[in-house]
Phi, psi and omega in degrees: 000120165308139176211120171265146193231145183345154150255143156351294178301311159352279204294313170280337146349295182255030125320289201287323191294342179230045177028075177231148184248008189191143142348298167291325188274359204266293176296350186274029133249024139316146136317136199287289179333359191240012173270156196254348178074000172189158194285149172311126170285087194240166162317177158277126190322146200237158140330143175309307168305333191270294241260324179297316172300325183277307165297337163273343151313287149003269184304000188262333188295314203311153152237120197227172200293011150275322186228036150221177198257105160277167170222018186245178206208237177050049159107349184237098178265133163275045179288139183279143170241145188274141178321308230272358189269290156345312215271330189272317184260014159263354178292144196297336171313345200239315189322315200258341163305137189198095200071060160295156202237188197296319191271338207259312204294107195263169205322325218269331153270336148315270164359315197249021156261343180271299153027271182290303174341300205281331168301325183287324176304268174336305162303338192258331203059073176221170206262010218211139136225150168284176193256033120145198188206161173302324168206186175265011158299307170290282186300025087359294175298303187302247208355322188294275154005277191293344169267008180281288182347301208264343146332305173100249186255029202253095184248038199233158172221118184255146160233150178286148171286028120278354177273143209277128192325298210277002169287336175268010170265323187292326168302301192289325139320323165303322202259004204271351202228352157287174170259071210240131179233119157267093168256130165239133190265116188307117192240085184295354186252330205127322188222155206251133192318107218253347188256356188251002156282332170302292165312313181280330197286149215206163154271019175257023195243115184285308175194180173236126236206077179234124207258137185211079050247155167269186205292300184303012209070355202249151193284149176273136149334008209327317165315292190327285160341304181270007176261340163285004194258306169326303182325316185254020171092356187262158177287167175217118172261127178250123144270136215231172180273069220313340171318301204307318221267029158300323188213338164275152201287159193264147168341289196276017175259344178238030143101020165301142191267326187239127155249171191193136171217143153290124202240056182245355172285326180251091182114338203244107166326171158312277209043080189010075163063026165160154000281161175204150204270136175253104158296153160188125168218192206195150161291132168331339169282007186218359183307316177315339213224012181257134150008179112062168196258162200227096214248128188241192202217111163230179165266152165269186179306329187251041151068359188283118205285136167220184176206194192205173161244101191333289177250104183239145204255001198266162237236011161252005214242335196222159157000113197293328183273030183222005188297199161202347165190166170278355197306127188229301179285012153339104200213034166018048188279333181256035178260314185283340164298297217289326219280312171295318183323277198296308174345279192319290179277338135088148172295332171312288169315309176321300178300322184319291216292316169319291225289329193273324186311307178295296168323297146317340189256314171301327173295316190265010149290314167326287183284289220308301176274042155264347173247153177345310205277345187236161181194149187296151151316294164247142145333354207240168178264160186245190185223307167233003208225158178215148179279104123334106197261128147285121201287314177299332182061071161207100197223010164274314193290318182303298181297327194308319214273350165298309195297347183282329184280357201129313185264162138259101196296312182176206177266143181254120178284011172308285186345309166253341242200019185319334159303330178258024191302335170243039183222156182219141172267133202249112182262135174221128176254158163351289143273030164274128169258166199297349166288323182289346157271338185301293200278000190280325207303317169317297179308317172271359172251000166262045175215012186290351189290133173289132154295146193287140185299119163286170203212000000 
């Protein structure tokens, strides 16, 4: 990132613009006991050319999905993104905007926020989207949240151990100071059980929280799942992939009252995990109780359609005790990527791009557990992404020595998982190709030959 750095002159300017005669005096009300009294223990100040170079050293250390063949996933995709994603969302119109408020707000980001909004409709087939949220973590939570509000006296929330760990630690970081309960339910085949959902759901049940495909990749009952859930009066939040609903049924055909997604797939680079977009939409029945702002399509006075923003929910805007989130700094700059994204492919592309994912991930399910050393986790079928068993239980070694060849193999599931410690998730998107898988299967099976047991 270009950075220019103050001058002498700079710096006293804005002394004076804000009747400061110094630096110390600009600082003298910290407390003295909170001063450090001495210059910072830093290097010697390096040149501009010294400081570009020694950072770009730096930056050479990383090893990221530019310069290894990724394969990892577990909510973070190696998706081709099209230049016109670039071209559109770096213009300073988009670029440099930020939280516009009603009067601030000009037709031309209003607009391509009612867009993204209507597009986003289409994708879940729900009747509502805000004009976005931060990630698919936080909109999780805002979800939780909006189905306890709409709970009445409902404070219980359920998620599957498939639904992905750290969404489920940031709803229980939401809940932690409410009167709110987050049950997870153990899911031993991969995917959740409908009759041990059955058993848990109450009339103390807000909602059900089920992600499809799931943090393992594998696809869920989702029908089942949302009839048990009607049943007992709970909401049903789908988190969903948008890549999927290329060829999987939409959020709101299998009866979700809320969907939420990490929306960095359409359009948003990795960028070693962030920033990145939180979708989220809803049946008419919850527009009141949703986040973030809702940009609507009206006439001005001379009859020409324009548009504004309809709702907005944050708690600087309306009463704090009516508020429903802090969601703030928003500025949907990757709402407007997603939005060329699905414009630019269009259903068609979508599907394309689902169908080569599902296909690649089965090809490379295929080659790998013909050998010995390796066998899928689970039985259920997936879509882009497969849990992987190693026979050896070494699977910090497996990756390392993949990463030494060249990949990022995947995830190692310990972590979250201790029962899985010895298996790891494997992603393969749209772009890896069969050399690239030909060679990740090579690389991990050529040290897979078992040593003879000594006796």
């Amino acid at each position: 990132m270009p950075y220019h750095y103050n001058t002498p002159e700079d710096q006293r300017e804005m002394l004076d613009a804000i009747g400061a005669a110094s630096i110390d005096e600009l600082f003298a009300p910290i407390p003295d006991a909170l001063q450090l009294k001495r210059p910072l223990n830093l290097p010697p100040a390096l040149s501009e050319m010294e400081l570009d170079q020694h950072l770009r050293q730096l930056t050479a250390l990383n090893d990221h999905a530019g310069t290894k063949v990724c394969f990892l996933g577990g909510g973070s995709y190696d998706h081709f993104v099209p230049s016109v994603c670039d071209v559109i969302g770096s213009r300073s119109e988009f670029y440099t905007s930020y939280t516009p408020y009603q009067a601030e707000a000009s037709q031309g980001n209003l607009q391509v926020m009612f867009e993204y909004q209507s597009l986003i409709t289409r994708l879940t087939g729900l009747d509502v989207a805000n004009s976005s949220l931060y990630d698919g973590a936080s909109a999780a939570a805002e979800a939780a949240l909006m189905a306890l509000h709409a709970g009445g006296n409902r404070t219980k929330v359920i998620a599957p151990s498939t639904l992905h760990p750290e969404y489920r630690q940031t709803i229980a970081t939401y809940f932690e100071n409410i009167d709110a309960e987050l049950v997870t339910l153990d899911c031993p085949a991969g995917v959740l059980d409908a009759d041990a959902l059955a058993a848990a759901i109450d009339d103390r049940t807000a909602a059900v929280i089920l992600q499809q495909p799931n943090f393992f990749g594998c696809i869920e009952d989702a029908d089942r799942v949302a009839a048990v859930a009607k049943g007992a009066g709970a909401l049903l939040v789908a988190v969903f992939d948008p890549i999927s609903l290329g060829l999987l049924k939409r959020p709101g055909d299998y009866g979700a009252n809320i969907a939420v997604a990490e929306g960095h797939t359409l359009g948003t680079p990795m960028s070693y995990g962030g920033p990145y977009l939180g979708i989220m939409a809803c049946d008419n029945s919850l527009v009141r109780r949703m986040p973030g702002r809702i940009v609507g399509e009206t006439t001005d006075r001379r009859g020409k359609k324009c548009y504004v923003l309809t709702m907005q929910t944050r708690e600087q805007h309306i009463r704090r005790d009516k508020a429903t989130s802090n969601v703030c700094t928003n500025q949907a700059l990757f709402a407007v990527r997603a939005s060329v994204y699905l414009a630019q492919a269009g259903p068609q592309g979508l599907r394309e791009t689902a169908n080569l994912c599902l296909q690649k991930t089965r090809y490379l399910a295929e080659q790998l557990c013909q050998h010995d050393r390796f066998s899928q986790a689970f039985d259920a079928p997936t879509f882009k992404e497969v849990v992987i068993r190693d026979a050896e239980n070494n699977v910090a070694g497996l990756l390392r020595d993949a990463l030494d060849a060249g990949y990022l193999a995947g995830l190692p599931l310990g972590r979250w998982y201790p029962e899985l410690s010895d298996c790891f998730l494997v992603a393969v998107t749209e772009k890896r190709t069969k050399a690239d898988i030909d060679a990740l299967v090579k690389s991990l099976t050529a040290k897979s030959a078992r040593q003879p047991a000594h006796v």
